[in-house]
Each structure stands twice: as structure tokens, then as C-alpha cells.
N, C-alpha and C positions, 0 to 999 in steps of 0.2 A: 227875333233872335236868330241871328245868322249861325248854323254850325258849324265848327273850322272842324274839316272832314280830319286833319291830322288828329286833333284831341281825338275826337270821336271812335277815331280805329283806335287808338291809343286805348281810351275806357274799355272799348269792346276787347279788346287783347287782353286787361287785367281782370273782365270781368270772365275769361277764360281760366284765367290760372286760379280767381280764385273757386271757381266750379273743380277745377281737379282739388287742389287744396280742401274742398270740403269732402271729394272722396278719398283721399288721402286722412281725413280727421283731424283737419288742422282750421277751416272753417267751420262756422257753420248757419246754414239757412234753411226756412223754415218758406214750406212752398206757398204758403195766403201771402207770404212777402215779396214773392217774385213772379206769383202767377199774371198778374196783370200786365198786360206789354205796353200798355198807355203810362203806366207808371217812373218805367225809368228812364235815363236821359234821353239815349233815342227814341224810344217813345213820345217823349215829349215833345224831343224835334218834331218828327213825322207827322204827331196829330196839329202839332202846331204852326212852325214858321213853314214848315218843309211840305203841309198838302196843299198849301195856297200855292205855294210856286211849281210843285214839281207834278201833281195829279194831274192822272191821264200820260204820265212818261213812264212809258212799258217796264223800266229799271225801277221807277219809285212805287209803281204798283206791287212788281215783285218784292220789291223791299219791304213793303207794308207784310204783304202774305209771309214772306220765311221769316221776317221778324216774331211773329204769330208764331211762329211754329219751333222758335229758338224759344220761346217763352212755356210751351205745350214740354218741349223736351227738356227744360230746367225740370221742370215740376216734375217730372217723371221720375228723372233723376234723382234728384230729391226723396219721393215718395220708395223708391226700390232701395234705394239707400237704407230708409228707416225701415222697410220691411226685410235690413239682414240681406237683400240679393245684390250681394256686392256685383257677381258677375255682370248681372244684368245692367247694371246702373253702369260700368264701364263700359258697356257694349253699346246703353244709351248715348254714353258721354262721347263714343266715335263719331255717332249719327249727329251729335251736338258739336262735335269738330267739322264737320263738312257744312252743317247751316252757316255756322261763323266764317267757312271760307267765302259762302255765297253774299252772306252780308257785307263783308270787307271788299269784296268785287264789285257788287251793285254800288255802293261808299266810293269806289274810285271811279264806275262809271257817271254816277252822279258830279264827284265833283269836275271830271271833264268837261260836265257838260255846262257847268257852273256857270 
């Protein structure tokens, strides 16, 4: 499965808005459904078509780790949500805007390098 890096930032952009949306109270998710980072599309690239071709490419490496750690900060998110700290969870959801610029970046170096 080849991944056309436009869908891909495309997904990863809605799956930004719908994270505020859900601190907004207009989504909503539930963190055993998003904690796994092998689970969602990108995910599934990266364990799949994407570490046979790209492992050991210092951008898919990175890729691999902030992914993890885009997945680390949903869950947080999530979790301070339902425990009522609204503030914290938007303060989370900043640190979750800067991972998503770093994923969108490595996405475009990857596909240059395509």
C-alpha cells in the first residue's frame, strides 16, 4: 500500500480539528480507542508498506517516535478532559499542535524523498 502523502496530511489535519472539536464538546473519544499508534491510518502505513522502504531514514525514524508521542498526547488529552481540567487539556492540546507540525514536516520530507 503506497501512501499518497497528500490524503495522509489531509487525514492528519481532520484528525486535528476533530481533537479540538472534542475539547470543544462537540466530539467525542474515548482513549483505549486512540491510544494505540499502530492502529490508525498512519500507523498502519509506517508499520506496514512505509518500514520496508523507508527504515533507517533518519525523517522515518523520527516519524515513527513523534508519532508515538502524538498518540501519548491524544490520550492525555482525553484523560484531563474527563477529569474536568479543561485548562490542562488545552495546554496539552498546544504540545499536540507542535507534534502535528513535526509529523506534517517529516510527511513532506519523506515524500521528497519518495
Amino acid at each position: 500500500m503506497v501512501l499518497d502523502f497528500f490524503i495522509a496530511k489531509q487525514k492528519h489535519r481532520m484528525w486535528m480539528i476533530n481533537m479540538k472539536a472534542f475539547l470543544l464538546g462537540i466530539e467525542d473519544f474515548k482513549a483505549e480507542n486512540v491510544a494505540k499508534h499502530t492502529d490508525c491510518d498512519l500507523g498502519k502505513w509506517i508499520y506496514g508498506y512505509a518500514i520496508d522502504v523507508f527504515k533507517g531514514n533518519p525523517h522515518f525514524d523520527e516519524l515513527e517516535l513523534i508519532h508515538q508521542e502524538l498518540h501519548q498526547a491524544i490520550v492525555s488529552i482525553i484523560q484531563l478532559k474527563e477529569a474536568n481540567k479543561i485548562k490542562e487539556a488545552n495546554e496539552m492540546f498546544s504540545k499536540l499542535e507542535s507534534i502535528s507540525g513535526s509529523i506534517l514536516s517529516l510527511l513532506d520530507k519523506l515524500e521528497q524523498e519518495a
